[in-house]
N, C-alpha and C positions, 0 to 999 in steps of 0.2 A: 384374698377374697375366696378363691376355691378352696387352701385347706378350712377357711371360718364353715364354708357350708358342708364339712365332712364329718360325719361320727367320729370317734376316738378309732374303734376298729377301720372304719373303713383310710383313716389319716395313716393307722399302724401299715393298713395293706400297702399303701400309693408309697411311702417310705422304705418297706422292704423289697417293695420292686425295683425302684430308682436306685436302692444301693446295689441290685443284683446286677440290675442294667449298667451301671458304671464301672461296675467292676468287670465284668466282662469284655465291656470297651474297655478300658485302659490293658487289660490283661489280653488281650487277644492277638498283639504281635506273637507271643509265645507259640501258635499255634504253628509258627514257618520256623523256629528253633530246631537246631539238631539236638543229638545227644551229646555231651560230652564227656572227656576223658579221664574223669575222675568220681568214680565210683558206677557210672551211668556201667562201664562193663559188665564189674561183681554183681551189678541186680541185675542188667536186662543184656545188655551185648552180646554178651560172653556167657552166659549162664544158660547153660540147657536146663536145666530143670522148671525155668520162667517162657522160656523160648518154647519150649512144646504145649501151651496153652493149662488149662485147667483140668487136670488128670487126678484120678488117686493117686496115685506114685506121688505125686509132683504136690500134695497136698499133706502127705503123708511124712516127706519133704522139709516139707514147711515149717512142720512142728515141732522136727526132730533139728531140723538145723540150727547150729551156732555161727552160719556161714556171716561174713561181715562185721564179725566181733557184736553179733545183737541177736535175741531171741525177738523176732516182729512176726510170727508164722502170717497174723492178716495181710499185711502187707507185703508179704512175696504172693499171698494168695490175689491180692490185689495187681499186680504184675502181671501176674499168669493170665488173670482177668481180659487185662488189655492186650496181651500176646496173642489169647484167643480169638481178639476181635481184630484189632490192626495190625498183628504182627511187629515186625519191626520199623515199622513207619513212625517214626517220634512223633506227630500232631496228635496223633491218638491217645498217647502217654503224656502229653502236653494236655490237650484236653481235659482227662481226668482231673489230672490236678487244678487245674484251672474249676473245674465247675464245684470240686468239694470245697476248696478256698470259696468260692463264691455262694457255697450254703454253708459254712460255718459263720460266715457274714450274716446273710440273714438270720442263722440260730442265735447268732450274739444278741442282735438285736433285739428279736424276738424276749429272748431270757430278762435282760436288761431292762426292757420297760416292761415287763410282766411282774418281775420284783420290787423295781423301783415306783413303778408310772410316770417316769420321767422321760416322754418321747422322746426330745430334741437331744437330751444330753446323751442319751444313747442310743440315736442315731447318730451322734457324734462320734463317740468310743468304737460304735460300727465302725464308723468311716474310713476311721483313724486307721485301726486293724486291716480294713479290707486295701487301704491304697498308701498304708505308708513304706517305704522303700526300702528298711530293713525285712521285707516281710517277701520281697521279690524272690529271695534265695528260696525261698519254701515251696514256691510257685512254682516256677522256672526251670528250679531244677528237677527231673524226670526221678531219681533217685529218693529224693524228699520227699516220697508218697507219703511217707513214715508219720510228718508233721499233719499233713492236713488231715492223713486220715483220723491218726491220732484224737485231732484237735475236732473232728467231726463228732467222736464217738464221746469226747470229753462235753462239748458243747450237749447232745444229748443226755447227758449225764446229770449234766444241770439242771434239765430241762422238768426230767421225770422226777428230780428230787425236789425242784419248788414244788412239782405237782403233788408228789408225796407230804410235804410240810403244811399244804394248803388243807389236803383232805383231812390231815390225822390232827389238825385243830376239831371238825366235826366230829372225829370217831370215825369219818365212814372207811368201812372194809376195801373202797376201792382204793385205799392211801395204798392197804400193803402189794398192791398190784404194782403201783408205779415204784417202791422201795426196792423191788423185785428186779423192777427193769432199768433203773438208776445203777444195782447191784453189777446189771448183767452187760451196759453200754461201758461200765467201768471197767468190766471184764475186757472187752474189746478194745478200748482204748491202751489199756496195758500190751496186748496183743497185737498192736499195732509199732506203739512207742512205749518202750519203758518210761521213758520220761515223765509219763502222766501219774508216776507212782505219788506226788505230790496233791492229789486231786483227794483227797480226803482231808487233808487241812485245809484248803478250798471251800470243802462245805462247811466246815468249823467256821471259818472268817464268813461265810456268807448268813452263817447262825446269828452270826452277830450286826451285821450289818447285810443285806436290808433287811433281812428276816427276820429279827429283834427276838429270838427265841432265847435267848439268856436271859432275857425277863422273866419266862413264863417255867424254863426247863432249868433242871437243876448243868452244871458242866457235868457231875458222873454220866447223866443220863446222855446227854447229847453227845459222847466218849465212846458209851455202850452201843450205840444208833450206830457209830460209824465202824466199829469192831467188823465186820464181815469185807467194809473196803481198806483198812490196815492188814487185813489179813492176805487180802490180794495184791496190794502193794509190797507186802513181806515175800511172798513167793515170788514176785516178780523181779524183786531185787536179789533174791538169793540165784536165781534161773541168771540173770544180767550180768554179776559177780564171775559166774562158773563161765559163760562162753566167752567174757572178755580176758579172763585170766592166760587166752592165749595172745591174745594182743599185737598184730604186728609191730606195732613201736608205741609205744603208752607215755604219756603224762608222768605215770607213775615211776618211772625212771628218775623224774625230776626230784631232788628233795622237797620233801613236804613241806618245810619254812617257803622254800619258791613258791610251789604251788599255792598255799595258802596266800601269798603275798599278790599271787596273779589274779587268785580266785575276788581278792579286795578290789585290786585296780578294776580288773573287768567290770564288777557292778557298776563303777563310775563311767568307764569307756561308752556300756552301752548305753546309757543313760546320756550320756551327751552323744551317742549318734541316735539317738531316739528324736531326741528335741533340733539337733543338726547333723542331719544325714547324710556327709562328704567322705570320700573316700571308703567309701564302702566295697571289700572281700569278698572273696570266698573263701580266703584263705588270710588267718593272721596268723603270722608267725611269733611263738616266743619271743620277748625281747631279752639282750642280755644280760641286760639287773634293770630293776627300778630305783628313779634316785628316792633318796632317805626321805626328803620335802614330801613328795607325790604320793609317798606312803600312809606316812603320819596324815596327809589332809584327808586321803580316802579314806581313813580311819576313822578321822574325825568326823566327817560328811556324815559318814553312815548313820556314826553312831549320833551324833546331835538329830537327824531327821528320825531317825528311830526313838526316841525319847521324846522328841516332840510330836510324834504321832502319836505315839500312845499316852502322852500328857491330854491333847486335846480329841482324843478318842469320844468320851462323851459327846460332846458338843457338834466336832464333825469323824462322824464313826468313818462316811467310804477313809480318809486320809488313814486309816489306820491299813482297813481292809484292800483299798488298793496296795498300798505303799510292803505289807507284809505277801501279799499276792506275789509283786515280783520279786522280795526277796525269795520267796519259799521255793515257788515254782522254777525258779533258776537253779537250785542246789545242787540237782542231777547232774548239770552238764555247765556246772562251773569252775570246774577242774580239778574239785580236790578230789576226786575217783575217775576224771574223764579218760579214754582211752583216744587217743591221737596225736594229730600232729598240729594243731590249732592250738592259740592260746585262749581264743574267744572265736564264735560264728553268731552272723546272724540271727541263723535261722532258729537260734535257740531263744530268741526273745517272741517268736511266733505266740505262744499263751501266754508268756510274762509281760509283756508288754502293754499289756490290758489293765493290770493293776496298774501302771503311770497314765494308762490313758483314762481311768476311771478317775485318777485325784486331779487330771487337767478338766477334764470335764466339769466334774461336780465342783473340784475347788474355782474355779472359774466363775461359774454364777453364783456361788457366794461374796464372791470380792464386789461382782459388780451387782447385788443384791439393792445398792444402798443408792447405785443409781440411775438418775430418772430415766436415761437413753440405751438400760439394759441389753433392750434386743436387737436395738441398732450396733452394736457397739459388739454385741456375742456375735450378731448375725454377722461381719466384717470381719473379725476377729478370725473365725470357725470358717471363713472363706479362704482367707489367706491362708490359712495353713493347711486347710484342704487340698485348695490349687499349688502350694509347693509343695507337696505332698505327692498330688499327682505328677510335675514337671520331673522333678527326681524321678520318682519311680519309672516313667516311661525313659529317662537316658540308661538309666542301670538297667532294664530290661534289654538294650541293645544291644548290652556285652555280653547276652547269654544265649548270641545267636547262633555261636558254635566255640568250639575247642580254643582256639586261637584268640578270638578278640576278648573271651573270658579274662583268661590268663595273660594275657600282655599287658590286659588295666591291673589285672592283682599285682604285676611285679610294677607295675610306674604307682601307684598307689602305698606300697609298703615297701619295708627296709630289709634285705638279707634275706628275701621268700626262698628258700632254699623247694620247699615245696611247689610254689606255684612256678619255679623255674623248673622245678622236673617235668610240671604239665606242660609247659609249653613248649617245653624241648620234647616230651612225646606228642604234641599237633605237630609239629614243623616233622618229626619223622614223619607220620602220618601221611602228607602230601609231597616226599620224598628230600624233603631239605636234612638228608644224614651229617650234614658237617656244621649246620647251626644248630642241630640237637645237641651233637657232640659238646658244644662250646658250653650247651645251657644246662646240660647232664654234669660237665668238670665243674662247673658255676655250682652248682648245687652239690656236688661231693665236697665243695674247695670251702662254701661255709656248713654246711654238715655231714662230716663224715662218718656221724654213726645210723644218716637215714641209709635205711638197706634198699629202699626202692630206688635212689637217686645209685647205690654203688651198681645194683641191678640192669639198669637201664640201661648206663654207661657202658657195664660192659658188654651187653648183648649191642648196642650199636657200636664199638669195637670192634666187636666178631662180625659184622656186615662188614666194615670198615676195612678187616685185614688185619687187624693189630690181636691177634690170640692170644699172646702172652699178658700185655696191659689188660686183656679183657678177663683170663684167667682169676688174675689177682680182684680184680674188681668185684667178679662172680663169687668168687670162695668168700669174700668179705659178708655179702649180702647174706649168704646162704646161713654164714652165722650168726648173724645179725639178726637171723629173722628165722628161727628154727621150725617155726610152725605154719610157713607158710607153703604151701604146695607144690606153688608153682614156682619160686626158685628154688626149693630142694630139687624140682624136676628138671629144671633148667640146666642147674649147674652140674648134677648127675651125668645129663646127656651130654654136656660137655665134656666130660671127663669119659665117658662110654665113648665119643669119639674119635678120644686121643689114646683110645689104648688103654685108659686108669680103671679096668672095671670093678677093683676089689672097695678103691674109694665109693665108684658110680651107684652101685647096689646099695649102700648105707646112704647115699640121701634119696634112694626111689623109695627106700623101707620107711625113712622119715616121710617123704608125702604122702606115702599110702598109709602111715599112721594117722596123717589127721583128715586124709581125704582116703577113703577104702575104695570107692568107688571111680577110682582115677586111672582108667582105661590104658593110658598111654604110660602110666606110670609102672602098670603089669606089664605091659612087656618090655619097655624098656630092664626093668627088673629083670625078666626073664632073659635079655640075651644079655647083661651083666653076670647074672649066676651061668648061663653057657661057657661063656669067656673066660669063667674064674674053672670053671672044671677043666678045658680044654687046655690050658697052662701046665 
């Protein structure tokens, strides 16, 4: 009876408030989370250059760094932001993210029934997005600025490009105002996450569906329109290419037959923790083959739903436009260029996951189109999965209350985490547990002995330990393992400056200060290695 007696507008307002309001509530434990110990350092712990607030230098920084294997200058400047304001008080960094998640919600929505005029079903797709449990990693974690901001600047992006397609049906000159500014949020969004370099074939699939502009525009033309966002996508991937090319441990190690075979599986995995959300990482580890059966059917999967979406393109266009949405948009960071140590995250379905939530929605009230108890029947339907939706997502935000109870669900959750055992042997040092580190550090060299963080760890909690020799070997391993990484070339350097070795020590303080110049401790270390070598 109250929304009967609401305008369309005023029904859109009381909708996008209610998703902001619930998303807020359900995301708000977040706000008592610590940082944790995996990547939360390289941005904000440990990084001076985030740690001194909003400065030129620090901005200057920004744009010049390849720090983290990513060019995002927005998002260290985003950082900086929040160093400025809270310091290192994590609610405050927790915040942020929480409230740009919670206005990329309402932009979805907003976008959605502006293009479609189909309230309910996207307030749905909102909902889905704003509170389903794969989407907690994006949230949660203080490091993943990268997503929402991203997904903010992308959502705007949208925004100004329906409004661009609505105007330049009339002619009028204010289209090329918003084409301008569609250009320029696009810009940002790259700037934040490369990831979004997908965000051009986006507006192609939205050309066609809901926008029907293939009717009216020839395909050169609608090619030509988006020339200026390939253009930014082309630099942005060339820029992405160059800093990751130093990579402390890459994918790309792996043969390309693997990868391509993981990058298959993956579509499937996430797509059934889309629809069943259990055992959800932060970390999944490589497996060590796939059987030949799981192969061949992900194969097949793909490709029968891809032939049948665009058989019945016509008839129901979103099936086509969702369903190539999350093929397209996953491409970045589906392993066949990705650089790490995951075989699949998350937090990479954050914008893909839209296209499945777009062919649930809409394919949904088509089926039940034909019957009579439609909206009883969506309205139930679209509750139940809301509410497990919500139930999940509030246990899995539990485990991101700090270091520790992250990483002890990653390792009871998956097989051989050789990673998320290194995390959690660095929490348990952390609050002084050196000899259950130790175990979880051998655990993780003993299934991969070519990760250099896990030979790293090991051996500097060795050297607390007592054990210099075992911790030597360990050191030397990592430092080769990982030539471009600063801080164990400086590590192990100073190790060897300790022992007397400075002829070795000076060649790996030269190697950090080649890819770090600016690494204080590594000039003088440097410098009493070259004393040491003259005074011999």
């Amino acid at each position: 009876m109250f929304a009967a007696n609401l305008t369309r507008k005023q029904l859109s307002t009381v909708v996008c408030l209610a998703l902001a309001v619930v998303t807020l509530l359900v995301f708000l434990p977040v706000l008592h989370n610590g940082f944790v110990n995996y990547d939360d350092p390289e941005y904000i712990t440990n990084n001076s250059h985030i740690q001194a607030g909003l400065t030129w230098p620090g901005i200057v920084w920004a744009f010049q760094s390849g720090e983290a294997s990513n060019w995002h200058p927005l998002t260290w400047v985003s950082h900086m932001i929040d160093c400025q304001l809270f310091g290192l008080h994590p609610s405050g960094h927790h915040l942020t993210n929480l409230l740009f998640h919670t206005a990329n919600t309402m932009l979805l929505f907003l976008l959605l029934s502006q293009l479609t005029g189909a309230l309910w079903r996207s307030a749905f797709v909102a909902a889905l997005f704003a509170w389903h449990p794969m989407h907690v990693e994006s949230v949660a974690w203080a490091s993943e600025r990268k997503d929402v901001l991203s997904a903010f600047f992308w959502m705007l992006t949208l925004l100004a490009y329906a409004r661009f397609t609505n105007l330049s049906k009339v002619q009028s000159p204010r289209s090329k105002v918003f084409y301008v500014l569609a250009i320029f949020s696009f810009a940002c969004a790259l700037l934040s996450k490369p990831m979004a370099v997908t965000l051009p074939f986006v507006l192609l699939l939205l050309d066609f569906w809901p926008l029907q502009r293939f009717n009216g525009l020839t395909i050169q033309r609608l090619f030509v329109e988006k020339l200026p966002f390939f253009a930014l996508a082309a630099v942005s991937c060339i820029i992405t290419c160059m800093v990751q090319r130093g990579a402390l441990w890459s994918a790309a190690s792996l043969p390309f037959s693997f990868r391509l075979t993981n990058a298959l599986m993956s579509y499937i995995r996430y797509l059934s923790k889309m629809f069943w959300p259990t055992d959800l990482a932060l970390i999944y580890p490589y497996p060590h083959h796939w059987p030949s059966a799981a192969i061949i059917a992900a194969v097949f999967l793909l490709g029968m739903w891809s032939l049948l979406f665009i058989w019945w393109a016509k008839r129901f266009p979103y099936l086509a436009v969702g369903w190539f949405w999350y093929l397209g948009t996953l491409i970045p960071a589906i392993g066949l260029v990705q650089a790490g140590v995951q075989s699949m995250a998350d937090r990479y379905t954050y914008l893909p996951g839209i296209g499945v939530f777009i062919i649930v929605a809409w394919g949904s009230n088509d089926l039940l189109n034909s019957h009579s108890q439609k909206i009883k029947i969506a309205a139930v339907a679209c509750s139940l999965a809301l509410a497990g939706c919500l139930a999940v997502t509030s246990t899995q935000l539990s485990y991101w209350r700090n270091s520790i109870a992250l990483f002890w669900h990653n390792v009871q959750v998956t097989a051989d985490n050789y990673a998320a055992a290194d995390c959690l042997g660095k929490s348990l040092e952390d609050i002084g547990k050196n000899g259950d580190a130790e175990k979880l550090y051998a655990q993780c060299v003993q299934i991969e002995p070519d990760y250099p963080k896990g030979q790293f760890d090991l051996g500097m909690i060795q050297l607390q330990l007592g054990e210099p020799d075992e911790a030597s070997n360990h050191l030397a391993i990592a430092a080769q393992l990982a030539p471009h990484d600063p801080v164990m070339q400086f590590d192990f350097g100073t190790y060897l400056l300790q022992h007397g070795k400075t002829d070795g020590a000076a060649g790996y303080f030269k190697a950090a200060l080649a890819v770090k110049p600016d690494f204080a401790e590594a000039k003088t270390n440097l410098a009493k290695a070259l004393a040491g070598q003259r005074g011999k």
